[in-house]
C-alpha positions, 0 to 999 in steps of 0.5 A: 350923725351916723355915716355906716352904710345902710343894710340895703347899701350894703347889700348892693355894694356887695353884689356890685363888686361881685359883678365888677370881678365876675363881668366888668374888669374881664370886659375891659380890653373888649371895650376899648377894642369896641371903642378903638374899631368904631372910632376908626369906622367914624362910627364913635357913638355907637352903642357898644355891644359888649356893654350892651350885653351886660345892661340885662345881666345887671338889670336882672340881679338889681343893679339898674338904676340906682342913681335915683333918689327917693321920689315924692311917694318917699323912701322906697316908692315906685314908678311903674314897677321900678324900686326907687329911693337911694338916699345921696349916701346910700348911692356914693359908695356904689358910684365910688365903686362903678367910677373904677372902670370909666365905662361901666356905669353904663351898664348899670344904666347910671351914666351922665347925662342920663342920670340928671335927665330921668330925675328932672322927667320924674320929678317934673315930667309930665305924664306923657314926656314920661311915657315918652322920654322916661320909660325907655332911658329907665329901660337903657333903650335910648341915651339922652343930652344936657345942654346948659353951656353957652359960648358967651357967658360963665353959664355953669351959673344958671343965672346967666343963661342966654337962651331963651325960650318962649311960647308961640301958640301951642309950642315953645320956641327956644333960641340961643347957642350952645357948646360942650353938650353932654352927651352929644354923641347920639342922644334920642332926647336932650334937655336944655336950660332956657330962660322964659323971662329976662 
């Protein structure tokens, strides 16, 4: 098995640490200043401007959206113009070097739980939930939810899921509790997991 870094890892591993000393590390303190003044305000998730200010700076070199893996097209396919096709690792030692600052892998519009939900909208979406919910968490215009845990059962087994969803006419119904929703803070859109059967 060959574990050396690919030449495109290697290549985005270096403009990565390039932007890590150049943008990130030198925005720390302005961060938690951000954080610190908006959780005093009651104001927590709001969308901080500093990071906001380095979504396009990373975007314009490349480093945006890297999470996402090969699509069904294979290695390297597109969806609208976006190169995709990170292999798991090819990705880990860029998430290695983003998980150094908690915050910044915001920038790079690799955060949880944004991550899972565009890859489960791009692999299973479809094409409308794209248009609608995909294309603007690929841009980083909105951030989204994950909902799985439910207060009555060990539900980080899907198998034990108590909510239910169901079809009534044109729409689903979906009833059920749930708890330590990722991403709760101000989310655009949310994905859940729902049993359609018993």
């Amino acid at each position: 098995m060959e574990f050396a870094y690919s030449p495109r890892t290697l290549e985005l591993q270096a403009k990565l640490l390039k932007f890590m000393d150049e943008h990130i590390y030198p925005a720390e303190a302005k961060v938690e200043a951000e954080i610190a003044a908006n959780t005093a305000a009651g104001k927590r998730w709001t969308p901080l401007n500093t990071i906001e200010e380095l979504k396009p700076k990373a975007r314009a070199i490349g480093l945006w959206n890297l999470f996402l893996p090969p699509t069904a097209g294979g290695e390297g396919s597109t969806h609208n113009g976006r190169d995709f096709g990170l292999s798991n690792s090819d990705y880990a030692p860029l998430a290695e070097i983003m998980g150094r600052v908690p915050w910044c892998s915001e920038a790079f519009n690799c955060s949880a739980p944004d991550t899972g939900n565009m890859e489960t909208i791009e692999r299973y979406g479809k094409p409308e939930h794209k248009a609608q919910w995909l294309e603007p968490l690929l841009d980083g215009k909105i951030r989204s939810a994950f909902a799985m845990t439910e207060p009555a059962v060990a539900s980080s087994d899907a198998t034990n899921i108590a909510s239910r969803i169901e079809r009534d006419g044109d729409e689903y119904v979906i009833n059920g509790r749930k708890w330590w929703i990722s991403g709760a803070g101000a989310p655009a859109a949310a994905c859940t997991t729902s049993c359609t059967r018993s």
